[in-house]
C-alpha positions, 0 to 999 in steps of 0.5 A: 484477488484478496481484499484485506481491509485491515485498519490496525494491523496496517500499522504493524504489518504494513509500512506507509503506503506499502505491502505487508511485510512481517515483524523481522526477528533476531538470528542467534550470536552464531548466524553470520552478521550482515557485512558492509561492502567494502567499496560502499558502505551504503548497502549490508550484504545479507547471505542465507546464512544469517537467516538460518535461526528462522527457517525460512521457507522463500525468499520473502521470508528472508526479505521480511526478517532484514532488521529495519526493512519494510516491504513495499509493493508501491501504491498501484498509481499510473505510470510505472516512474514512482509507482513501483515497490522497494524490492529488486530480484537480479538488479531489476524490477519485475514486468509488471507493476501488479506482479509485486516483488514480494509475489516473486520472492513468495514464489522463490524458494531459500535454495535459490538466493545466493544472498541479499542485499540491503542498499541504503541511500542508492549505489551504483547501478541500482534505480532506487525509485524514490526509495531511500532504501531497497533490497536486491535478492539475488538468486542462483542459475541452477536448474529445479522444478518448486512448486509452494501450496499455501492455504489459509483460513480465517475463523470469526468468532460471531461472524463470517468464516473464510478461506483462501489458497494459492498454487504456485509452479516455477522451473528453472533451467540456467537463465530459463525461468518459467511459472504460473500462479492460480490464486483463490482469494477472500476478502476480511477485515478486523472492524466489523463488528457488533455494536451500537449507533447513539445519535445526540442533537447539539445539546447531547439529547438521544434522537437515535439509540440502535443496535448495530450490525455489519460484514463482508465477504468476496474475494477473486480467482486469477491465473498468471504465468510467466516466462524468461529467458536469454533472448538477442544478446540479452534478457527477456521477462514475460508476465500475463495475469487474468482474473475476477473478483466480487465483493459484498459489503452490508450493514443492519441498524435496528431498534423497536419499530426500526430497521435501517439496511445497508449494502454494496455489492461489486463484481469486476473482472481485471487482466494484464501483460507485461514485457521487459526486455534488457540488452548490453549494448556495449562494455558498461552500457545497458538498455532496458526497454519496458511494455505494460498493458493493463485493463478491468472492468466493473459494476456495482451498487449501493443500496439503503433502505429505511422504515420507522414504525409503518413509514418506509422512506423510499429506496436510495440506490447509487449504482455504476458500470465501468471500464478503465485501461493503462497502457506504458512503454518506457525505455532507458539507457544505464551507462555505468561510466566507472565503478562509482558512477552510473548514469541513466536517461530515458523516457516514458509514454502512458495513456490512461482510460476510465469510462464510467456511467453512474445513477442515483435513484430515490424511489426509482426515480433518477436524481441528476448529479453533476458528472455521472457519466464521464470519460477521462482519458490522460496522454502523458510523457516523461523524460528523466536522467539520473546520476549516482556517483559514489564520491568516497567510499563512505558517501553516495550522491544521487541527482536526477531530473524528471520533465513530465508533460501530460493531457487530461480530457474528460467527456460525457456530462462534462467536457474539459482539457487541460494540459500539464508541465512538471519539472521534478528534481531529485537530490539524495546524499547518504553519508556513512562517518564510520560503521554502523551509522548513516545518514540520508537527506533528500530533497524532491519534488513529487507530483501526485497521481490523480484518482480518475474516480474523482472526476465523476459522482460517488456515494457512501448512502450509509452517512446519507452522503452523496458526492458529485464529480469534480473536472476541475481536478489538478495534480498534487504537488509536494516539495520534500525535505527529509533527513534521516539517521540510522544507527545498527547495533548487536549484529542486527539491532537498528535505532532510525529516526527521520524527520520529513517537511512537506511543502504541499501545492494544491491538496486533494481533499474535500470541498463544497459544490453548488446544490449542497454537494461536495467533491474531491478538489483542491483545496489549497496549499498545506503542510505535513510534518513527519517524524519517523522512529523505528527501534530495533533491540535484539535480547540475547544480551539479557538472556532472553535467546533468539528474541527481540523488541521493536518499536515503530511509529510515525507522527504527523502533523498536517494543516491546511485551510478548510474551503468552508471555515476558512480556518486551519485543520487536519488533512483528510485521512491521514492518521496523527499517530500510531504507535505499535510494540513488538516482542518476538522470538525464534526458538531454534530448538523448538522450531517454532518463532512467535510474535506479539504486537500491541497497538496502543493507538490510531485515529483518521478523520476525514473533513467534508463541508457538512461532516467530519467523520473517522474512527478511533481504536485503541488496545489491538492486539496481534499476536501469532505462532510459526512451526516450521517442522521441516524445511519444507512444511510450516504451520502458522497460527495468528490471533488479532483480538480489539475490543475498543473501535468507534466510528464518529460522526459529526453533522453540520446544520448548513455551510456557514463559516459557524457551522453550527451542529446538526447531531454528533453520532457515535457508533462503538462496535466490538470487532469479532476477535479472527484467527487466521491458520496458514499452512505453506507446503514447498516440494 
């Protein structure tokens, strides 16, 4: 397992709530442009030859070079409705939710993709998810045997070094696919630093001025292997993974006469398996039937020790054991009526597990919390039915019903059960007027998942920060208006600006609990404004051949009514802004492409009852270089350097509505510039 804490490069790498995807860049005037299907206007299709420029090595690579297209692996939520990834292979997602579309392409070499195709809005036959756009690769029947060696180190300058690799086998024989993947991964991140801590009282004198320190390492190892084949008259895909992970956090803050430590330490072993089975029933009708089992189980410990000249205050130690499971079986029926309409009806079932046992000890004595040990167990069932109809050639309509009923029960220190019921329409339009410009509404409810981790106590003992369990907790819910204009442009230049109105019932935050302890709850209605811009330029006009300038940010405006002030603010950890700058090129002649990113900005805060606290970074820069000798070697070499990251922290002295300041604390730290070398060899 590989655990990547990556504040900025989010930004730049990941689009929201996604998966990392690189930075597409342009294919030369000669490479075959993208070609609209001529029965629906709504999807681009991609074939190897409009990629041949970037000498691309798998399938993801290709993915990630679409103009306009983010990879997204879905956010890991229980169930499998909602919670999955913006990529198809063959028309279909793949077993399992945590065998990622971009770990299938990752593993598919380009000999193997017949072509791509980008669908914008939805079509025919093909279950967007949620997603307002995906892709479907494609891939040939032939028989080959693909192995993909990829290992890569990471180089901190003052800090600690890192590495990781990743074998990955498939063979192919007409419809028989096999495989397995041994992974080795390593945990980093670009804030960890060297700095200082200056904590000032209300009226900005110096109670604390030391020096600061923090870093981390980890990782996990794991083995999957996978299976398909023709199987009764129809289709079978196969996938089990095993693995272990262990992860090791620490902080120093010290001073003359002073030494404040900190450190989190955690070690998990995780598995999983998952079966789909799809068969034609008859001409046009298709079943599809779905099993995933998923299971884990972990132990950590937060430990933080103080002394100020010759008092040493008493250890605080949060430790927790646990064990959590998932287990869906989903099936449906897809009737493609006619050429321009499908429709689909199904249901799920889901039961969900978490058992955790936690303590808190100050000096070796146990201090009660509220929830420490608790079993949260959720049944739940979904019926849902979809229709896309391609009513023109030019314009698709897409309407669905989700019906979810749900139980939750929570035992141990506290025993509840609440039961659920949630009707979750879906209404999207995609309008193509005339080539090269699309327009896509939709209107959506949408129930949040819930962290059962928030149903029982946690800690961050580094912000003396101690956090009870709240059983109280209900789904969020979120009622979506989203409009969106596309414009494609020079081949593969893209101009996408959307505009998103969130009527959100119930927001999880932070709230105030009896004994000066806060939780995770609902804390009321709000609202979220979005505006999405991403700007896509190809060069090749200005003669600067094979490059390429992008510009991507979304801005948010959040508001929602503080439980302690009763005033209005910002919802937790969402970020108001993060503008990113993008310049790259292929040079065909050389082999080699090359990026650089810039991110001017970010910020994220989080509003407790008794604190407000975030960071702030700005000026982060990314920058990497891709030799692709043959077709089957590549070097790549990337640098992130940012030099202007800070965490801040503000204390309130109690809960009135006031809230006077206790101190404000600044925490400047330097992150260690890292270079990453990745070498990926295909035979």
């Amino acid at each position: 397992m590989t655990k990547t804490i990556l504040l900025a490069t989010t930004a730049i790498l990941f689009s929201a709530g996604g998966a990392m995807a690189q930075t597409a860049t342009a294919p030369s005037e000669a490479a075959n442009p993208p070609q609209a299907d001529a029965s629906q206007q709504g999807v681009l299709v991609f074939t190897p030859d409009f990629f041949a420029d970037q000498r691309p090595n798998t399938a993801l690579d290709m993915v990630n070079r679409i103009p306009g297209f983010s990879v997204q692996d879905g956010d890991g939520s229980r169930g499998f409705e909602g919670a999955v990834g913006n990529i198809l292979i063959n028309g279909a997602r793949p077993a399992s939710k945590n065998d990622a579309g971009s770990s299938v392409l990752s593993r598919t070499l380009v000999p193997q993709v017949e072509r791509i195709e980008l669908i914008r809005g939805g079509a025919p036959g093909i279950d967007m998810q949620g997603y307002s756009v995906v892709v479907n690769v494609i891939t040939k029947t032939q028989s080959s045997h693909e192995s993909i060696f990829t290992g890569t180190a990471f180089l901190f300058e003052g800090g600690r070094d890192a590495a990781n690799g990743s074998y990955q086998f498939t063979a192919r024989d007409g419809d028989r696919v096999m495989g397995f993947t041994l992974s080795d991964g390593v945990s980093v991140s670009d804030a960890n630093g060297v700095g200082r801590v200056i904590r000032r009282d209300r009226n900005g004198v110096i109670l604390r001025d030391e020096g600061y320190f923090n870093d981390q390492h980890g990782g996990g190892q794991g083995i999957r292997g996978n299976y398909a084949n023709a199987f009764m008259g129809g289709k079978i895909d196969l996938t089990a993974r095993i693995g272990q992970n262990d992860y090791s956090q620490w902080s120093r803050q010290d001073g003359p006469g002073i030494l404040r430590e900190n450190s989190y330490d955690e070690t998990g072993t995780s598995g999983e398996v998952g079966a789909v089975f799809t068969r034609p029933l008859r001409d046009g009708l298709t079943s599809e039937t779905r099993f995933i089992r998923e299971w884990s189980d972990f132990e950590n410990a937060s430990i933080s020790n103080n002394r100020v000249g010759a008092v040493i205050s008493p250890e605080q130690r949060f430790e927790s054991t646990g064990e959590s499971s998932e287990t869906i079986l989903r099936s449906l029926l897809r009737w493609e009526r006619s050429s321009s309409m499908t429709v689909e009806a199904g249901g799920e079932l889901a039961y969900n597990m978490l058992s955790v046992d936690q303590a808190f000890l100050q000096g070796g004595v146990n201090v009660p919390l509220p929830s420490a040990s608790v079993t949260v167990e959720e049944t739940r069932g979904e019926a849902f039915s979809k229709v896309t109809w391609r009513v023109r050639p030019n314009l698709t309509v897409e309407g669905g019903l989700r019906l979810e009923a749900s139980t939750i029960s929570q035992s141990g220190d506290a025993d509840l059960e609440k039961s659920f019921f949630f009707a979750k329409p879906r209404v999207q339009v995609t309008w193509t007027p005339m080539p090269q410009n699309q327009v896509r509404f939709r209107f959506e409810r949408e129930l949040g998942q819930l962290d059962f981790g928030d149903f029982a106590a946690s800690a961050e003992l580094s912000d003396d920060q101690v956090f009870g369990g709240n059983v109280d907790l209900e789904p969020e819910q979120r009622w979506i208006s989203e409009l969106t204009y596309e414009r494609r442009f020079l081949g593969d230049g893209i101009v996408s600006v959307g505009y998103r109105h969130d009527e959100i019932i119930g927001v999880i935050d932070r709230l105030p609990l009896p004994g000066n302890l806060s939780a995770t709850g609902n804390i009321g209605d709000g609202t979220l404004d979005q505006l999405a811009v991403n700007v896509v330029v190809p060069l090749d006009w200005t003669g600067f051949s094979g490059g390429q300038f992008a510009f991507r940010n979304t801005w948010n405006k959040t508001e929602v009514v503080d439980p302690t002030t009763g005033l209005n603010r910002p919802i937790s950890q969402v970020r108001p802004s993060q503008p990113g700058f993008t310049i790259s090129q292929d040079i065909t002649s050389w082999k080699v492409n090359w990026s650089a990113t810039y991110l001017e900005g970010l910020r994220q805060f989080s509003y407790d009852p008794d604190q407000t606290s975030g960071f702030t970074g700005s000026d982060y820069f990314e920058g990497f270089v891709e030799y692709k000798p043959t077709p089957t070697l590549s070097v790549m070499v990337k640098v992130n350097i940012w030099n202007d990251f800070q965490v801040e922290r503000t204390q309130y002295a109690d809960r009135t509505p006031a809230r006077p300041i206790a101190f404000t604390e600044l925490r400047p730290i330097d992150p260690r510039t890292f270079w990453q070398i990745r070498v990926r060899k295909t035979f």
